[in-house]
N, C-alpha and C positions, 0 to 999 in steps of 0.2 A: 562511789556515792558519798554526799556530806552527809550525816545524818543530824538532825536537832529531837533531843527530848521536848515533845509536847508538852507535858507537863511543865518544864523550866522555863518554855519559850512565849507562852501566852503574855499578851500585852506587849509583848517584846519584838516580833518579830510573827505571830500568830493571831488573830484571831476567832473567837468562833461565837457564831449569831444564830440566834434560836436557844439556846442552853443559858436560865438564868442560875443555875449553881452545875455543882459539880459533886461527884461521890470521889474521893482520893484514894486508888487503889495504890498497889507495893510497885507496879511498876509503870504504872500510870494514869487517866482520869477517867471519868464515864460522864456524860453530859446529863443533867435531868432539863425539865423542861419548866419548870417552877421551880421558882426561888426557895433559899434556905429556909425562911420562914413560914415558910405553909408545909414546913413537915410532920409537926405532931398533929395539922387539921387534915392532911390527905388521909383517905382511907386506903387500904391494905391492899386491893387491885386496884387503886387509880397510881398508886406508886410505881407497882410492876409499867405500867402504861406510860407515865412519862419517862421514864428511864428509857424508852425509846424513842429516838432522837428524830420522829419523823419533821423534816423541814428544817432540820441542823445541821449547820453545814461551816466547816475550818474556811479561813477567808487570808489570803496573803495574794503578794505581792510576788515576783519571782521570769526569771528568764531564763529559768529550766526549760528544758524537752523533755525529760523524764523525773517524774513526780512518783513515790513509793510512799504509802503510809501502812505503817504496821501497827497493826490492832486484835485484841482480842474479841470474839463477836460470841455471845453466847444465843440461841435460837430455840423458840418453844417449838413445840411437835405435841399437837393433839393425839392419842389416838396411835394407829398406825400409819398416818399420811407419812406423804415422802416430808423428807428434810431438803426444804429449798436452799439454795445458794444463797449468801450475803453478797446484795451487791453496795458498791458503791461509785457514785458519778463526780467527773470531773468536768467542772463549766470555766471553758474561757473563751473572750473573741468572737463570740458567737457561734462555738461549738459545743459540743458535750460528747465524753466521753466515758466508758465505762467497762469497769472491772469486778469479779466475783471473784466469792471461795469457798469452798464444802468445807473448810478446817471449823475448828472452834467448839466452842462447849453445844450441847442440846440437851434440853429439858423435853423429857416425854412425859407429857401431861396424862391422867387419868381419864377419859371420854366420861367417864360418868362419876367421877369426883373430882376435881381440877385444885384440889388443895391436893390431892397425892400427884407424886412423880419420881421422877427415876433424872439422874445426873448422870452424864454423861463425859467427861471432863475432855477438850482437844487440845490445840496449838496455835499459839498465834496465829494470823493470816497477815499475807502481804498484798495490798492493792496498787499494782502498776498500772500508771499510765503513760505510756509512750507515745512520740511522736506528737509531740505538743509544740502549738508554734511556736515560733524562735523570737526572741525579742520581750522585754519588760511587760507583761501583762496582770492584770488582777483576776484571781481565782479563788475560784468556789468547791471546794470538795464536799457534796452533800452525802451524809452520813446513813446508813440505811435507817430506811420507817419499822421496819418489821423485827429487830434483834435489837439487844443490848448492844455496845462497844465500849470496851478498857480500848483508849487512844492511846499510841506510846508513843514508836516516834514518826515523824515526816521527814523523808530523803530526797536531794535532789542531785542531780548529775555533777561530776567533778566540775568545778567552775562557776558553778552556777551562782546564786543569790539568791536570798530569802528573806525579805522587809517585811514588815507591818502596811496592808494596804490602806489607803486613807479612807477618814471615814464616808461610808455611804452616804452621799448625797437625796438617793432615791427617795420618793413618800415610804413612808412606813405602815405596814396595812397589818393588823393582827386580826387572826382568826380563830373562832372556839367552833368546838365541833363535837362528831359523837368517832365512831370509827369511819364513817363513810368519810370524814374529815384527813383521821389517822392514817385510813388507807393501804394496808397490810396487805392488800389484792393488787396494787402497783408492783409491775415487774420493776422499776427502778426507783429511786429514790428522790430522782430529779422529775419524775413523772409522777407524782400525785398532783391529784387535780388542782390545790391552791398553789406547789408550783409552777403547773401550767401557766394556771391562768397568770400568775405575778412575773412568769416569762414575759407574756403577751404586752400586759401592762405596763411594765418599766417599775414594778415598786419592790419594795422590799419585804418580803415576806414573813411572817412568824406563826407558828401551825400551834394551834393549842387542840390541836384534834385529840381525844384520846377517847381510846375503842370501850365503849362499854360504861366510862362514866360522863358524859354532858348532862349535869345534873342542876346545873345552878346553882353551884356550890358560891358562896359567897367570898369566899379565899378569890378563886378566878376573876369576880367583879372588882376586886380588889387588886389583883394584877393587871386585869385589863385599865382599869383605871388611873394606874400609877405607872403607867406603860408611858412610850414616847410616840403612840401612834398616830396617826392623821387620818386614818381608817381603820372602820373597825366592823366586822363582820360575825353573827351568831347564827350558828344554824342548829337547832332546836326541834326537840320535840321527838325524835325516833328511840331514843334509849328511855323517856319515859311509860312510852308505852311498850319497849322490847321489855321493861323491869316491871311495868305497873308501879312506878315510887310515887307518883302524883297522881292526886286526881285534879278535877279541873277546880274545884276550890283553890288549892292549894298551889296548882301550876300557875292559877295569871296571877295570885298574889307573890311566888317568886319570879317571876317574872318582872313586875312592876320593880320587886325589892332589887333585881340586880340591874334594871336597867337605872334605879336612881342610884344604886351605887357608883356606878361609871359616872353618871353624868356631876357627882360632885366636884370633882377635878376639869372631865372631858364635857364642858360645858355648852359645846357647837362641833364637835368632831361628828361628822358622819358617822350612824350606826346602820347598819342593812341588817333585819332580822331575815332571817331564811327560813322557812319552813321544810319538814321533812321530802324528799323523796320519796316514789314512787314504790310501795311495798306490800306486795298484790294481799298478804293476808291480814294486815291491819289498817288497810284504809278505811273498813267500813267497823271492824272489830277491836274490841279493848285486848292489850297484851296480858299476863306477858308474853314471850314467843321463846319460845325453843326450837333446837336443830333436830328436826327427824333423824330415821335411822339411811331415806336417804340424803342427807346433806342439808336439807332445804328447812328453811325456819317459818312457822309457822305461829299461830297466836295459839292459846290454850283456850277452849271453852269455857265460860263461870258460869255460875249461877245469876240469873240476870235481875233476881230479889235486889243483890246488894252491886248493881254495878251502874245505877245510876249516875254516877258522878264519874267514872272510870273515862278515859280518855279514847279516842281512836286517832288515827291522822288526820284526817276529814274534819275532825272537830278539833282540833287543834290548832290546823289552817286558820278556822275563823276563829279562835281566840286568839292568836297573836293579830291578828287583822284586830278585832276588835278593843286590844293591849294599844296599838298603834292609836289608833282613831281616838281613843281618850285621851290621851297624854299631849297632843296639840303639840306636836313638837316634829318641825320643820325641816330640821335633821335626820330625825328619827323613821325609816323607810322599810320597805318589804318586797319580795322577792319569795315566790311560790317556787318552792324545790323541784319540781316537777317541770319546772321549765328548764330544769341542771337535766335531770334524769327522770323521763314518763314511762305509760304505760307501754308508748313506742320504742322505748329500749329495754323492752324486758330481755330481747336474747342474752344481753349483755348483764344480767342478773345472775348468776349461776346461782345463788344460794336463798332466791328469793326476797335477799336483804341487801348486801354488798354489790358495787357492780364493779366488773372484771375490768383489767386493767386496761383496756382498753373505753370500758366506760368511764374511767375518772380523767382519761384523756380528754372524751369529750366533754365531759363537766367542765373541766378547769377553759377550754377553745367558748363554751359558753357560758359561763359565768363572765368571763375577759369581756365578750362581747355585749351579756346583756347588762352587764352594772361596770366591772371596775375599770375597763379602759375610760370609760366616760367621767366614772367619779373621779381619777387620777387631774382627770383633764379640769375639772371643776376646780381642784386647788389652785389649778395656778393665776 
């Protein structure tokens, strides 16, 4: 096998989309998903969360058959669940491929303190893909959503080659999310629902899903902003009420604040707000929500003196509907989550918040259908 250090070869000969900085390890790189600049405004779990690379993916060139990347994959573990396999997928030609590995570090997190944990320290892992077509093609190595990864290096067959693939032509669609974005509950990496759907569509993807913080922070309005998108997509509103951080005061007023933030720069780009998905215990109830003792998330009860103003999903729906309708802007459009994932896919629910991987299958097959195949179509 040739092998090239990742870390030496970027720009050169590598690739990689979705990661706007990097963490520089001893013997190789970790992708984050925000730029160096918004490090001292990230908070202290939204950090852990980009550091996971969901919808980052190595991009080259190459007329390999056999494709080997070694990396180190570190994996959280709540509790006493099993420790899933790290996968990762290789896309070329219009196929997809994919390889796993139990090696690598795991973090056992505390169920009922999640600032304690226990290290675990493993090895390397190697992800082989074989039997790839023959002949100069461009590929996509998508990086796992659910683990860290230190990338070291990429191998290819004696003989082979490995360029810099040119750059993507495609539209460029960015998207912000909460976890049902992030998507941890994807058996693959290449199968979260905004990849799907950006299969479907022909565009270029960039996931700013991250589990647990869609906050409207305004660092992200500012990335989305200063972004190179032609599309741009927000789905909104489930982690406010999973956390209770907003009430509706305060939600449609950031709300307003980061949609004019974008619009400084992105003065006519498409923006699609999304509203949450289907989440049987806070549709009609204010959160926050926490995980029973069986698995399943539910909302907490308050005192209903002071919860006036507290948010539900129901009532959320029509403030951003109502967000839209004032702002008279022609671009600026909507999309009820619930047509991604209803109350008719609840089996595909397991935890009464997330849907299983097979539900973000069909998210992304209907997202593709009911907005962005058509929007893509609109640009040209």
């Amino acid at each position: 096998m040739r092998t090239y250090d990742i870390k030496n070869n970027l720009d050169r000969c590598l690739g990689i989309f979705g990661a706007m900085g990097f963490d520089i390890r001893g013997k190789g790189i970790s992708p984050r998903r925000l730029p160096d600049w918004t490090r001292p405004q990230v908070p202290a779990l939204m950090d852990v969360m980009l550091r996971m690379p969901s919808g980052v993916r190595i991009v080259f060139d190459t007329d390999a058959t056999i494709v080997r990347l070694t990396a180190l994959s570190t994996t959280m573990v709540v509790g006493e669940a099993a420790v899933k396999p790290v996968v990762c997928d290789f896309e070329t030609s219009g196929s997809l491929h994919s390889s796993q590995s139990r090696a690598g570090n795991v973090i056992l997190l505390d169920p009922m303190d999640q600032t304690r944990f226990e290290f675990k320290a493993g090895v390397e892992s190697s992800f082989e893909f074989t039997g790839l077509p023959a002949g100069e093609k461009t590929c996509q190595l998508w990086l796992p959503q659910n683990a860290y990864i230190e990338l070291r290096e990429l191998s290819v067959n004696e003989g082979a080659t490995l360029t810099l693939a040119p750059k993507d032509s495609r539209p460029k669609w960015i998207h912000y999310g909460s976890s049902i974005s992030h998507c941890f509950e994807a058996d693959q990496p290449a199968l979260i629902w905004p990849a799907v759907a950006a299969r479907i569509s022909g565009v270029c993807m960039q996931n700013l899903g991250f589990a647990g913080e869609c906050h409207l922070d305004q660092f992200i309005a500012r990335v989305i902003r200063d972004s190179d998108a032609n599309l741009i997509s927000l789905k909104i509103g489930i982690n406010i009420v999973n956390r209770d951080s907003m009430g509706e005061r305060v939600f449609t007023s950031s709300l307003h604040g980061f949609l004019d933030t974008i619009r400084e720069l992105k003065k006519s780009t498409p923006i699609l707000l999304i509203s949450p998905i289907f989440c049987p215990s806070a549709e009609d109830n204010p959160g926050p929500t926490i995980a029973g003792s069986d698995g399943k998330f539910r909302t907490i009860p308050g005192h209903e003196e002071v919860r006036g103003d507290c948010l539900t999903l129901n009532r959320i729906r029509e403030v951003i509907q109502a967000v839209i309708e004032s702002r008279a802007d022609e671009n600026l459009m909507y999309l009820d989550g619930r047509e991604l994932f209803g109350e008719a896919d609840r089996e595909d629910l397991p935890d009464d918040l997330h849907p299983s991987a097979a539900g973000y299958i069909r998210m992304g097959k209907r997202f593709a259908s009911a907005y962005l195949t058509d929007a893509v179509t609109g640009l040209n």
